[in-house]
PDB file with SEQRES, HELIX, SHEET and CRYST1 records, atoms N, CA, C and O in Angstrom:
SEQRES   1 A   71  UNK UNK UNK UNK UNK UNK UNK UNK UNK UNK UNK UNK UNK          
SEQRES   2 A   71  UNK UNK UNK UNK UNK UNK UNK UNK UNK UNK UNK UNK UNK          
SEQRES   3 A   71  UNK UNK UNK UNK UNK UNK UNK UNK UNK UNK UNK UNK UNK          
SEQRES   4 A   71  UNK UNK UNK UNK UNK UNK UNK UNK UNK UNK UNK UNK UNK          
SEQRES   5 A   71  UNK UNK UNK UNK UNK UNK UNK UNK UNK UNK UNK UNK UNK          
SEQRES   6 A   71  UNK UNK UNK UNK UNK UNK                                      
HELIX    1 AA1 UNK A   25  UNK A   46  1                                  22    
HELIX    2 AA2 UNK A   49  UNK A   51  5                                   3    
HELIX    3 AA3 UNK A   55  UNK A   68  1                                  14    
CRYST1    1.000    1.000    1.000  90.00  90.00  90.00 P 1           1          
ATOM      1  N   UNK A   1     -32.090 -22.841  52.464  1.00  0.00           N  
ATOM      2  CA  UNK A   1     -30.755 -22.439  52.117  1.00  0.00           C  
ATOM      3  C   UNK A   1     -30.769 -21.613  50.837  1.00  0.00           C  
ATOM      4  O   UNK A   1     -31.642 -21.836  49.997  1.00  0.00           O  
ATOM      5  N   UNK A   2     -30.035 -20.863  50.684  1.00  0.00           N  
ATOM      6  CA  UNK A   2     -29.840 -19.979  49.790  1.00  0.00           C  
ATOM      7  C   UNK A   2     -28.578 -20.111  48.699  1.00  0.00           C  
ATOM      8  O   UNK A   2     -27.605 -20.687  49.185  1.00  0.00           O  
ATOM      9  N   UNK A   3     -28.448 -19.756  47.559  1.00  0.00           N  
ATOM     10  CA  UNK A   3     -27.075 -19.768  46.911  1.00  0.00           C  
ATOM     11  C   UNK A   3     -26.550 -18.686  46.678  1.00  0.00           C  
ATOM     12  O   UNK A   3     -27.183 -17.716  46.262  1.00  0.00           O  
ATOM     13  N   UNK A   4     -24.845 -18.692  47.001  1.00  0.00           N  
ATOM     14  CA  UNK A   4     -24.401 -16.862  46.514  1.00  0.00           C  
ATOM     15  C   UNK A   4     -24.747 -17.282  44.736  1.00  0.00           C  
ATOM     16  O   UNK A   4     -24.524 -18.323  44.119  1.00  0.00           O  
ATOM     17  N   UNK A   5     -25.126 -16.494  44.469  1.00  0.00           N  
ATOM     18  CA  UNK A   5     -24.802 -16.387  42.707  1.00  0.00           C  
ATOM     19  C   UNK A   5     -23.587 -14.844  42.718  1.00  0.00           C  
ATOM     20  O   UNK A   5     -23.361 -13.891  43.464  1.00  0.00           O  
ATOM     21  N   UNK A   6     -23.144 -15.309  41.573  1.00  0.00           N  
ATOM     22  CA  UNK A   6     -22.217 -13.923  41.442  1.00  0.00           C  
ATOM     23  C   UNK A   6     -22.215 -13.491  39.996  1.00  0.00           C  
ATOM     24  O   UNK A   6     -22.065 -14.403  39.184  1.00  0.00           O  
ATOM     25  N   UNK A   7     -22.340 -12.399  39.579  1.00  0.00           N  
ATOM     26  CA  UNK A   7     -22.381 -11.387  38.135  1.00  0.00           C  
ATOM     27  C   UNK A   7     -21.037 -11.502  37.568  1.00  0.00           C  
ATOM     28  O   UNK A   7     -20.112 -11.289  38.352  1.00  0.00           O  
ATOM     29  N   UNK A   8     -20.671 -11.879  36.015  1.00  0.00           N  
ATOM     30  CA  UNK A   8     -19.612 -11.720  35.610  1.00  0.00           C  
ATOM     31  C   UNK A   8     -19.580 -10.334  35.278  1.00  0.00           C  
ATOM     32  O   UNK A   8     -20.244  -9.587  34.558  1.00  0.00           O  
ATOM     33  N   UNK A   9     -18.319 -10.202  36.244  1.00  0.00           N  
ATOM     34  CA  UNK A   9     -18.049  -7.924  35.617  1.00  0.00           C  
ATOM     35  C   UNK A   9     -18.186  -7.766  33.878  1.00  0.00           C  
ATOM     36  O   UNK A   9     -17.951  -8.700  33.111  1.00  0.00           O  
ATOM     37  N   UNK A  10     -18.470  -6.852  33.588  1.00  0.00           N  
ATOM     38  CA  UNK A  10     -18.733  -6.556  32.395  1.00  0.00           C  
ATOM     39  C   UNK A  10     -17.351  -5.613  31.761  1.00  0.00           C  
ATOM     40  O   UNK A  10     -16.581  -4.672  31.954  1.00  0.00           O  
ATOM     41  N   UNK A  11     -17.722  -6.608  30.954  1.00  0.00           N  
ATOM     42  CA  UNK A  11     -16.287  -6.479  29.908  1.00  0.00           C  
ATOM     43  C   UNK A  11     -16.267  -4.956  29.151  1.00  0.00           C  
ATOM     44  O   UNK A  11     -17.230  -4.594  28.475  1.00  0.00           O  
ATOM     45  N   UNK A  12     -15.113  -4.141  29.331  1.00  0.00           N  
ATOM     46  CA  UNK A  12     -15.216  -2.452  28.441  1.00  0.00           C  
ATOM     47  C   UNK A  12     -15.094  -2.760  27.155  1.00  0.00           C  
ATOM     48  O   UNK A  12     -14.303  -3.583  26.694  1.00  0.00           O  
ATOM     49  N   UNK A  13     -15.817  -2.152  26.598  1.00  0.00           N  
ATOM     50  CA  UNK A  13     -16.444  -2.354  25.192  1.00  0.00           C  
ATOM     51  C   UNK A  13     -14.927  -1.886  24.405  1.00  0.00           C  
ATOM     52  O   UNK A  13     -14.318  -0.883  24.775  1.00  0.00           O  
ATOM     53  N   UNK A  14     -14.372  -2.890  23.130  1.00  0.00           N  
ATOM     54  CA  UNK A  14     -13.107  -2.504  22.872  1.00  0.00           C  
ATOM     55  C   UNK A  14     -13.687  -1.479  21.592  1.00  0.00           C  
ATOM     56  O   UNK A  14     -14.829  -1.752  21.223  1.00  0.00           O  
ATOM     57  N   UNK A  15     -13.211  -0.676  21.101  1.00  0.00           N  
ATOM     58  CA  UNK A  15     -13.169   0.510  20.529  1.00  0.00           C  
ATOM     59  C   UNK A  15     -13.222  -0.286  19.163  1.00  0.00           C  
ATOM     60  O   UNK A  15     -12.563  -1.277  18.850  1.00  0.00           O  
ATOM     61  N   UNK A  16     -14.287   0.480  18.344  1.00  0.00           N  
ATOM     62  CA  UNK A  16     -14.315  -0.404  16.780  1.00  0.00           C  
ATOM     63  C   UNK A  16     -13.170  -0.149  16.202  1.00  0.00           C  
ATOM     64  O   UNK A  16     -12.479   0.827  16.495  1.00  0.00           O  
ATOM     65  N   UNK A  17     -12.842  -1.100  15.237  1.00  0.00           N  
ATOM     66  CA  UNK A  17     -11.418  -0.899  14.497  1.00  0.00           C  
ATOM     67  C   UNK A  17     -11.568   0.229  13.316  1.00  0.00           C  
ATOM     68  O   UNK A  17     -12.427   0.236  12.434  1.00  0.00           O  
ATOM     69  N   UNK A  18     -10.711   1.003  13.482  1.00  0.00           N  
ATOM     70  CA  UNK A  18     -10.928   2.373  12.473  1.00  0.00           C  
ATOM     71  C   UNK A  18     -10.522   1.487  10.820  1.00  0.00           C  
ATOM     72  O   UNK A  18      -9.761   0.585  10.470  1.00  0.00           O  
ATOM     73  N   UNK A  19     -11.410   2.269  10.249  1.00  0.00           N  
ATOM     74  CA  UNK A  19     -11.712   2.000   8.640  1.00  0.00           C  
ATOM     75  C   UNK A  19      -9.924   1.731   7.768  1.00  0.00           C  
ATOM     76  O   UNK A  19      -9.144   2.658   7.986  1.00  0.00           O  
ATOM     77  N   UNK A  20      -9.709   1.276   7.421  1.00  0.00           N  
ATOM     78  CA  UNK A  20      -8.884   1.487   6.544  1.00  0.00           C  
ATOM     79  C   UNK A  20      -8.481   2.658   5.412  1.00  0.00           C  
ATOM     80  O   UNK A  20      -9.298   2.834   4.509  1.00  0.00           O  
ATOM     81  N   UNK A  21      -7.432   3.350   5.419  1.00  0.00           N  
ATOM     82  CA  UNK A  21      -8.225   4.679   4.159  1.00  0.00           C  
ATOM     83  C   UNK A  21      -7.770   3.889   2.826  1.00  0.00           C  
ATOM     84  O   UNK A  21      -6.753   3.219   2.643  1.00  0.00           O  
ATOM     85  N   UNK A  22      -8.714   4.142   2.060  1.00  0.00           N  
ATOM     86  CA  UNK A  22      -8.738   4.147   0.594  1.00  0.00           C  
ATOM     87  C   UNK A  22      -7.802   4.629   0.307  1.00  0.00           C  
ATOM     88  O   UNK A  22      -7.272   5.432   1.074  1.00  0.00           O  
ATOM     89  N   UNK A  23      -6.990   4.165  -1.487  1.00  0.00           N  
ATOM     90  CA  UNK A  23      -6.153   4.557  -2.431  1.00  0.00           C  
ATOM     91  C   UNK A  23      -7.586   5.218  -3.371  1.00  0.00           C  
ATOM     92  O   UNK A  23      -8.452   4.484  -3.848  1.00  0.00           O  
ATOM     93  N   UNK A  24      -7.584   6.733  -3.492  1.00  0.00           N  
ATOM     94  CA  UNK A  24      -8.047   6.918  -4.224  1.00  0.00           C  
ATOM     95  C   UNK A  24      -7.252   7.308  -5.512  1.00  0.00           C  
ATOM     96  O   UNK A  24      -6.027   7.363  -5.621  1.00  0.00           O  
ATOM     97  N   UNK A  25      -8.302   7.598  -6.573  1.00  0.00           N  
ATOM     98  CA  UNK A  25      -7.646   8.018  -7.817  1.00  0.00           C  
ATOM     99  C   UNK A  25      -6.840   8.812  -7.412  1.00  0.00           C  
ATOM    100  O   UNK A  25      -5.817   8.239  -7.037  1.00  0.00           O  
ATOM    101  N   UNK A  26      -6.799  10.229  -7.271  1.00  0.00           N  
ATOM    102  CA  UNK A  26      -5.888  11.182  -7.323  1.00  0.00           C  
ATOM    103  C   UNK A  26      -4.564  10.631  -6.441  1.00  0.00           C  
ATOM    104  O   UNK A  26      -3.398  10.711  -6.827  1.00  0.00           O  
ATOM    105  N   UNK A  27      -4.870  10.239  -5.578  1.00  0.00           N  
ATOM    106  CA  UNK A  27      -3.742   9.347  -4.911  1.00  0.00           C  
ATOM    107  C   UNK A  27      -2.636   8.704  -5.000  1.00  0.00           C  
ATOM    108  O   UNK A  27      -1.559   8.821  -4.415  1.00  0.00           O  
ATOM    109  N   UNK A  28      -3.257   7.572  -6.301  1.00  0.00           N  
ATOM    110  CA  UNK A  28      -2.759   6.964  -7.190  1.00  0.00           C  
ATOM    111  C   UNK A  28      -1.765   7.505  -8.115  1.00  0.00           C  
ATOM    112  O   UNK A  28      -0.589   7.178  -8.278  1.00  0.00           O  
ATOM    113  N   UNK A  29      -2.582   8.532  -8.775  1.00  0.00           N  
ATOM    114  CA  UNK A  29      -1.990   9.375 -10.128  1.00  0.00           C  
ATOM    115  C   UNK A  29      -0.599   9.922  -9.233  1.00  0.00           C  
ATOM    116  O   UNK A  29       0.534   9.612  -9.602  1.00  0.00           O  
ATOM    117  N   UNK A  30      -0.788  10.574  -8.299  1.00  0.00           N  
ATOM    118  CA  UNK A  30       0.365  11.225  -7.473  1.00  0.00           C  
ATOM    119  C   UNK A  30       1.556  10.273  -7.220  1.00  0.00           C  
ATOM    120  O   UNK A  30       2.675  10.770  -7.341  1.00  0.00           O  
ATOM    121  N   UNK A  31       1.461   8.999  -6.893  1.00  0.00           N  
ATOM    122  CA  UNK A  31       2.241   8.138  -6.672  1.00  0.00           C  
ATOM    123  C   UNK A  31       2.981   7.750  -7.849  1.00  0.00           C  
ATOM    124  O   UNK A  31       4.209   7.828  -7.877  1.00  0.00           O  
ATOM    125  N   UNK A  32       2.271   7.324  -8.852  1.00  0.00           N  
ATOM    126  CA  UNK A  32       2.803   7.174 -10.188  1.00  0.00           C  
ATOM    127  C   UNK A  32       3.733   8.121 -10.876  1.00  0.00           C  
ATOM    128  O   UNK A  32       4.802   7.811 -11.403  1.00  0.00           O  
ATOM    129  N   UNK A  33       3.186   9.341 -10.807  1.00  0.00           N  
ATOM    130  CA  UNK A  33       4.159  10.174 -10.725  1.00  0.00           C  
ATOM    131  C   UNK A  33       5.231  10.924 -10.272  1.00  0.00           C  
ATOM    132  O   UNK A  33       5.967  11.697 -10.885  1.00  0.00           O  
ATOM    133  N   UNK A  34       5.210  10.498  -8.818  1.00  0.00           N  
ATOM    134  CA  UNK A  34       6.535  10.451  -7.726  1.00  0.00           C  
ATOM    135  C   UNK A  34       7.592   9.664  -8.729  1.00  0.00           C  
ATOM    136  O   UNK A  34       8.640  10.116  -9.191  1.00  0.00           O  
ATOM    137  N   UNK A  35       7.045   8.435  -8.919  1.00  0.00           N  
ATOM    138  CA  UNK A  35       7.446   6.955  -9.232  1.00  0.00           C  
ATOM    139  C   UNK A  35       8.216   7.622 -10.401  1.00  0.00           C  
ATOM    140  O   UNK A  35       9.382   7.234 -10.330  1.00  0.00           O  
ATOM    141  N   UNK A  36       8.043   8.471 -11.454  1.00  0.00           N  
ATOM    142  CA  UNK A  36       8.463   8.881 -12.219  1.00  0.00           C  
ATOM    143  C   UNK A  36       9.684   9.895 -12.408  1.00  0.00           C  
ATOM    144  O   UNK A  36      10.485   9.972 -13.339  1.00  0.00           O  
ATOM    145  N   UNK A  37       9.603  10.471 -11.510  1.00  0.00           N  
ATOM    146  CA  UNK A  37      10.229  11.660 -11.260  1.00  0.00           C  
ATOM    147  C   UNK A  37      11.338  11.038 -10.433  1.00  0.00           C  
ATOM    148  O   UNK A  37      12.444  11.508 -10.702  1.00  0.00           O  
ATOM    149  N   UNK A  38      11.325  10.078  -9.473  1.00  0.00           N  
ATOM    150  CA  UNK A  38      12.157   9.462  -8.904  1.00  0.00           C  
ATOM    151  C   UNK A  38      13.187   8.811  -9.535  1.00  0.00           C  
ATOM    152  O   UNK A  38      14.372   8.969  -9.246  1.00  0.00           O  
ATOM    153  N   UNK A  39      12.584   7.769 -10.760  1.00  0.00           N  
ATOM    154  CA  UNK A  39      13.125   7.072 -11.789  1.00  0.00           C  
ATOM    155  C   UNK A  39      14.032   8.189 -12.696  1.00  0.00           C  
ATOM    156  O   UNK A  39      15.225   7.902 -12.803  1.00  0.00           O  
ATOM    157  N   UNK A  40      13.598   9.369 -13.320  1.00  0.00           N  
ATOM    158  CA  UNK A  40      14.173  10.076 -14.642  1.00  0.00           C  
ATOM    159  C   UNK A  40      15.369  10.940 -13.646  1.00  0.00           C  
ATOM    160  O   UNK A  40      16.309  11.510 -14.200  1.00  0.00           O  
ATOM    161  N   UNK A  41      15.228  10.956 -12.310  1.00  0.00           N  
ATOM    162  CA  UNK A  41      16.061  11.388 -11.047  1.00  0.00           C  
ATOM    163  C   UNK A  41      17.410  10.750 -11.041  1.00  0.00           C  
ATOM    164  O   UNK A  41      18.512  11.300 -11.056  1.00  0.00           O  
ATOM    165  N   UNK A  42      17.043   9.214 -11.009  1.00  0.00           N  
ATOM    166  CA  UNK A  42      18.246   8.565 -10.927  1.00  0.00           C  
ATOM    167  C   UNK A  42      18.804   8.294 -12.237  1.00  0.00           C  
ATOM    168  O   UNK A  42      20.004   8.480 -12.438  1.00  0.00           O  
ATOM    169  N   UNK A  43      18.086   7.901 -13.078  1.00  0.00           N  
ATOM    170  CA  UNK A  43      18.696   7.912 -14.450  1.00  0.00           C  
ATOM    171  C   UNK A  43      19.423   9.107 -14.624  1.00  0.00           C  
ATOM    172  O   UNK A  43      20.517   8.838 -15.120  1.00  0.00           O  
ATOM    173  N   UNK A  44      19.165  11.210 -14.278  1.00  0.00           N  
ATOM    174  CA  UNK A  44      19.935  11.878 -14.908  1.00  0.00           C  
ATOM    175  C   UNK A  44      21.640  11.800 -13.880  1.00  0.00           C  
ATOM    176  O   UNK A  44      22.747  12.120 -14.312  1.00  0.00           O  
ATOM    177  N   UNK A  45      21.354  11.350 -12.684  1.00  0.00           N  
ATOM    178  CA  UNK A  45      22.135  11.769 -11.569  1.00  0.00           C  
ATOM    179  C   UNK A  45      23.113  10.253 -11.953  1.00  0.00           C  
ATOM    180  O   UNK A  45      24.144  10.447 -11.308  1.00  0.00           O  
ATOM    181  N   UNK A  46      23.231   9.210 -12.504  1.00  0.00           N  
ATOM    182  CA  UNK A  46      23.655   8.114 -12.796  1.00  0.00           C  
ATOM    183  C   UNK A  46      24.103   8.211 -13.743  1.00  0.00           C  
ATOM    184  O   UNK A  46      25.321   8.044 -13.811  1.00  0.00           O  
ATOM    185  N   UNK A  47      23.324   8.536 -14.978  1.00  0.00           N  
ATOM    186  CA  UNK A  47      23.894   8.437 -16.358  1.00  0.00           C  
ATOM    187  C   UNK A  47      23.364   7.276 -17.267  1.00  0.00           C  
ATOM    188  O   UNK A  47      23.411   7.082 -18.482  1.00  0.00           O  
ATOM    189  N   UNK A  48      22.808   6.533 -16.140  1.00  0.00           N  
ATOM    190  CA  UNK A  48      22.854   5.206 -16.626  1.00  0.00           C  
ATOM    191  C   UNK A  48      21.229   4.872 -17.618  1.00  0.00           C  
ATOM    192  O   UNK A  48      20.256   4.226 -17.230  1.00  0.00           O  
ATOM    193  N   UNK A  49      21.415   5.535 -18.881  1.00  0.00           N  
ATOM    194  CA  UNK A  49      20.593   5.427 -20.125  1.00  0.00           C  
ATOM    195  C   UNK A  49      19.409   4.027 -19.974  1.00  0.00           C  
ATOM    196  O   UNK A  49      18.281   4.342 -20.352  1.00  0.00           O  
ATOM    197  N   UNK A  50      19.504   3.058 -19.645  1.00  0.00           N  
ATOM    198  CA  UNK A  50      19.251   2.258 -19.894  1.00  0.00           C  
ATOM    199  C   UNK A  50      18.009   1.712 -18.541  1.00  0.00           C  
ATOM    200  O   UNK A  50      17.613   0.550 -18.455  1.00  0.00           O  
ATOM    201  N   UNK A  51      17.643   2.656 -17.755  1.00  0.00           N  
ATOM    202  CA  UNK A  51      16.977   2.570 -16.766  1.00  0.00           C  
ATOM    203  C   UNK A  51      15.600   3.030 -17.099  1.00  0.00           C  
ATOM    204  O   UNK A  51      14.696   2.509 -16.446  1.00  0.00           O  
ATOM    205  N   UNK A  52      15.262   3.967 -18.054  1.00  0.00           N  
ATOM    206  CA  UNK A  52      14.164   4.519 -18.656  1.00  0.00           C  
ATOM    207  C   UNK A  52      14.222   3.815 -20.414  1.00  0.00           C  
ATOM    208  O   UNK A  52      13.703   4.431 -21.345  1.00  0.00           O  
ATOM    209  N   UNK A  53      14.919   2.495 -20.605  1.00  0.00           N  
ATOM    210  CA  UNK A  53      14.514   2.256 -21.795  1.00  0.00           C  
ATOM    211  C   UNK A  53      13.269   1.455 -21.995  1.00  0.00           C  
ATOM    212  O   UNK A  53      12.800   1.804 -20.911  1.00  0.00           O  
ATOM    213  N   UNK A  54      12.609   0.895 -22.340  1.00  0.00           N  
ATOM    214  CA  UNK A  54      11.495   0.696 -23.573  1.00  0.00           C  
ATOM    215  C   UNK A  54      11.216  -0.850 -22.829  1.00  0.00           C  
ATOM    216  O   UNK A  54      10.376  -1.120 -21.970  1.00  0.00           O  
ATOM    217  N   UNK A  55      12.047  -1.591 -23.362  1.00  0.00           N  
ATOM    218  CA  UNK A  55      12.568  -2.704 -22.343  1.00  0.00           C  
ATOM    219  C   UNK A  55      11.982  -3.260 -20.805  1.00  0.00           C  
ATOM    220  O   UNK A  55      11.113  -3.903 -20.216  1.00  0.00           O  
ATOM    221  N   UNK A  56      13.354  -2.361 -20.681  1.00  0.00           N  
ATOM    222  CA  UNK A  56      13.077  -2.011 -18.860  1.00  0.00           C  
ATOM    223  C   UNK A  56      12.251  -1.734 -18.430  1.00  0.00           C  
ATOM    224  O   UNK A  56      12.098  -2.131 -17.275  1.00  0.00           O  
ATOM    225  N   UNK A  57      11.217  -0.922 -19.015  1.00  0.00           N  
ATOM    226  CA  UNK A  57       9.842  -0.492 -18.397  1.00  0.00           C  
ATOM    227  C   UNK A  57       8.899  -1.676 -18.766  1.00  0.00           C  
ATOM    228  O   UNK A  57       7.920  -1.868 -18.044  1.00  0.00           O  
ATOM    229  N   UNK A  58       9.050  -2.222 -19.492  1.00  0.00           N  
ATOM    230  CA  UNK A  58       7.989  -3.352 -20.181  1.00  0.00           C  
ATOM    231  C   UNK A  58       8.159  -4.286 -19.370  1.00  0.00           C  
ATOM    232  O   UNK A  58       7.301  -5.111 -19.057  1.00  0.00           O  
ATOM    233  N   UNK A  59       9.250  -4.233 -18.976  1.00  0.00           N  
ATOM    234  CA  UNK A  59       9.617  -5.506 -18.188  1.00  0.00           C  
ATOM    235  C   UNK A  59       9.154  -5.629 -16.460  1.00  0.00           C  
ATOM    236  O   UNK A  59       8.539  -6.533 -15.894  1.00  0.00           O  
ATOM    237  N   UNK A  60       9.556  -4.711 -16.070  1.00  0.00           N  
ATOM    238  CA  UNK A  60       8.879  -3.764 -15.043  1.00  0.00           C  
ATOM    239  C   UNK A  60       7.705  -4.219 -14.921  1.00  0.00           C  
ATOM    240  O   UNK A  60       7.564  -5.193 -14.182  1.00  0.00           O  
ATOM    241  N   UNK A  61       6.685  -3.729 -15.511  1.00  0.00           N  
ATOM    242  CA  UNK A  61       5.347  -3.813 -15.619  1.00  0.00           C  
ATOM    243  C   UNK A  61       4.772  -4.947 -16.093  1.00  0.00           C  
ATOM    244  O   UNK A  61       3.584  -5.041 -16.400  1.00  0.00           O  
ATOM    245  N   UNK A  62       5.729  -5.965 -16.171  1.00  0.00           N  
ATOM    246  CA  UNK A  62       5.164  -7.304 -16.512  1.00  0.00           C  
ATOM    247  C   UNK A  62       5.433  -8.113 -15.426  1.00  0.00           C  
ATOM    248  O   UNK A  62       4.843  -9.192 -15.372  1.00  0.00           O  
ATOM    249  N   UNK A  63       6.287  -7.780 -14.460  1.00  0.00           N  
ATOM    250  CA  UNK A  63       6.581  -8.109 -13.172  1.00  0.00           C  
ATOM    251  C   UNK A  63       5.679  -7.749 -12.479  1.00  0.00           C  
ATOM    252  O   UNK A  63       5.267  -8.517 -11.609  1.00  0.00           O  
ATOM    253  N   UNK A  64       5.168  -6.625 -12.633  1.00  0.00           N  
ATOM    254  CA  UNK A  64       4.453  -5.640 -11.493  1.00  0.00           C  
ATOM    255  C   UNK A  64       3.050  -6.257 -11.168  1.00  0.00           C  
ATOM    256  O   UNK A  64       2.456  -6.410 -10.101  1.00  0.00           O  
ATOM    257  N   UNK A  65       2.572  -6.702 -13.104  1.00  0.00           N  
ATOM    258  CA  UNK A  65       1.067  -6.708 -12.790  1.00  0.00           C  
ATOM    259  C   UNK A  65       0.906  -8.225 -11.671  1.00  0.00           C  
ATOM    260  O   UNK A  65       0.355  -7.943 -10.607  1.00  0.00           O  
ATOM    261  N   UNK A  66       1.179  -9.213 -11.767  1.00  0.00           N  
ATOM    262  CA  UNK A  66       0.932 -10.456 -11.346  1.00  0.00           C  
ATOM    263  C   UNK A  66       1.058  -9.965  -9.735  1.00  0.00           C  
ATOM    264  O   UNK A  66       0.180 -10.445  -9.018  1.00  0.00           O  
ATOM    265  N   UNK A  67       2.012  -9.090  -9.078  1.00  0.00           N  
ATOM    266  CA  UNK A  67       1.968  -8.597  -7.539  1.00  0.00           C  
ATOM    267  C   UNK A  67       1.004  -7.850  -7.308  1.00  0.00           C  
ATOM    268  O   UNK A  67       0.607  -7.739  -6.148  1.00  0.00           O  
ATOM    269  N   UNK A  68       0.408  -7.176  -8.322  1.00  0.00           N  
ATOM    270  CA  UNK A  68      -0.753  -6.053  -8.182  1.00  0.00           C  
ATOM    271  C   UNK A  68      -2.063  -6.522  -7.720  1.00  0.00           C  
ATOM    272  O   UNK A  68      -2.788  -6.056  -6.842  1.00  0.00           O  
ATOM    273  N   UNK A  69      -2.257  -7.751  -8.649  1.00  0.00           N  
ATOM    274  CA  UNK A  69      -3.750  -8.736  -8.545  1.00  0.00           C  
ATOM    275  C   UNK A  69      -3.515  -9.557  -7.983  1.00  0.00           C  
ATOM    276  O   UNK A  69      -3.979 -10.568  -8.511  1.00  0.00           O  
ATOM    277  N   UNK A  70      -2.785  -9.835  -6.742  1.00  0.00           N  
ATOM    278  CA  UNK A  70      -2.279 -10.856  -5.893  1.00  0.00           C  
ATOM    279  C   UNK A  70      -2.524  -9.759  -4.597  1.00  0.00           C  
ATOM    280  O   UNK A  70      -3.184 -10.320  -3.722  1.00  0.00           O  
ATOM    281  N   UNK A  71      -2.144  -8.236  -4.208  1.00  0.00           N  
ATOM    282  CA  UNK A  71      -2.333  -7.684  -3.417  1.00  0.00           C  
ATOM    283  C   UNK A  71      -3.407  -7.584  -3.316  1.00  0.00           C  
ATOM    284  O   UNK A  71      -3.882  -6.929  -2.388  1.00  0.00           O  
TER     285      UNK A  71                                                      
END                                                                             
């Protein structure tokens, strides 16, 4: 007596996962400076002085860093 054996079909190879792109420097710098231009944007179109103060930005960026080194 004999046995059927049977071949499992072969599985299509799934496509490697494409790379992630990098934040490079220049990248960065560009963004930051959107970020800027956006900000001194709404401050002139508002009026509202107190959006580009000293403060506000310190404060900002004391918020920012703890989300930064967590991303």
């Amino acid at each position: 007596m004999s046995t059927p054996t049977t071949t499992a079909p072969e599985k299509a190879q799934a496509a490697p996962p494409r790379p992630r792109p990098k934040l490079t420097w220049p990248v960065v710098l560009l963004l930051v400076a959107g970020l800027l231009i956006i900000v001194s944007a709404v401050r002139l179109i508002t009026g509202a002085d107190g959006i580009t103060a000293t403060g506000q930005m310190s404060a900002a960026l004391r918020l920012a860093v703890p989300i930064g080194l967590a991303g």
